[in-house]
N, C-alpha and C positions, 0 to 999 in steps of 0.2 A: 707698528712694525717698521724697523728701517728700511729704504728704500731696497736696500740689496738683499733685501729677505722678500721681502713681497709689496707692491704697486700699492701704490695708497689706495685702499677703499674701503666704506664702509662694510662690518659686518650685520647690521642691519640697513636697507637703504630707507632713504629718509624722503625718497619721493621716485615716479617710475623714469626716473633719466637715467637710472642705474646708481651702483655701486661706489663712485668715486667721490671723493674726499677732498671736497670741493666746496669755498666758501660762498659761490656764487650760486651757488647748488644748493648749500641747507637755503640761504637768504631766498630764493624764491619758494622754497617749501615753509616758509614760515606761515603763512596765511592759514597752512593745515593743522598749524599746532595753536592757533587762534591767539599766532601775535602780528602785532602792525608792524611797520618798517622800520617803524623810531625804538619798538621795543626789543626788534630782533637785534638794528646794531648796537643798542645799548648793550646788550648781552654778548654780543661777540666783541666790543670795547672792554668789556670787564671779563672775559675768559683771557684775551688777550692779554691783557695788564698784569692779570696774574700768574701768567707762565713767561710771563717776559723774561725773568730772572732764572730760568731755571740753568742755564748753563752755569750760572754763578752759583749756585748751588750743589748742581754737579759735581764743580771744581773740587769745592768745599770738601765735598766726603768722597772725594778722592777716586775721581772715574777721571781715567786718560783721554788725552787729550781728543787721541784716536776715538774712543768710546763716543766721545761728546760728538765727533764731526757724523757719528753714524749714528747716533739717532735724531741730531737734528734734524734728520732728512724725516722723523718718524714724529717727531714735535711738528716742526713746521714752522719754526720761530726761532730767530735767532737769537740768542745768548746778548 
């Protein structure tokens, strides 16, 4: 959701620190989904790589500009 809709958080939490949407947050929950440190940033290197582009794509099929700066805030990654 973009930020002016609602606060970044997960709707399931992914470990008892709560609800927020938080990389430093899943990274030490990772232990409980029985991955190591090396495979958890592997994982979040390759989610990131591949949303990198999404503003460019965006573009593409034709969402405004304005549209793009508001869900940035709900991606979390810039264009």
């Amino acid at each position: 959701m973009p930020a002016a809709d609602k606060a970044r958080e997960l709707s399931t939490w992914i470990s008892e620190e709560g609800p927020d949407a938080d990389i430093d947050l899943a990274l030490s929950a990772a232990p409980y989904f029985a991955l190591s440190e090396s495979d958890s940033h592997a994982i979040l290197d390759q989610v990131a790589t591949s949303i990198k582009p999404w503003c460019k794509v965006a573009r593409r099929i034709g969402m405004s500009a304005h549209d793009v700066d508001v869900y940035a805030t709900a991606i979390g990654v810039d264009g």
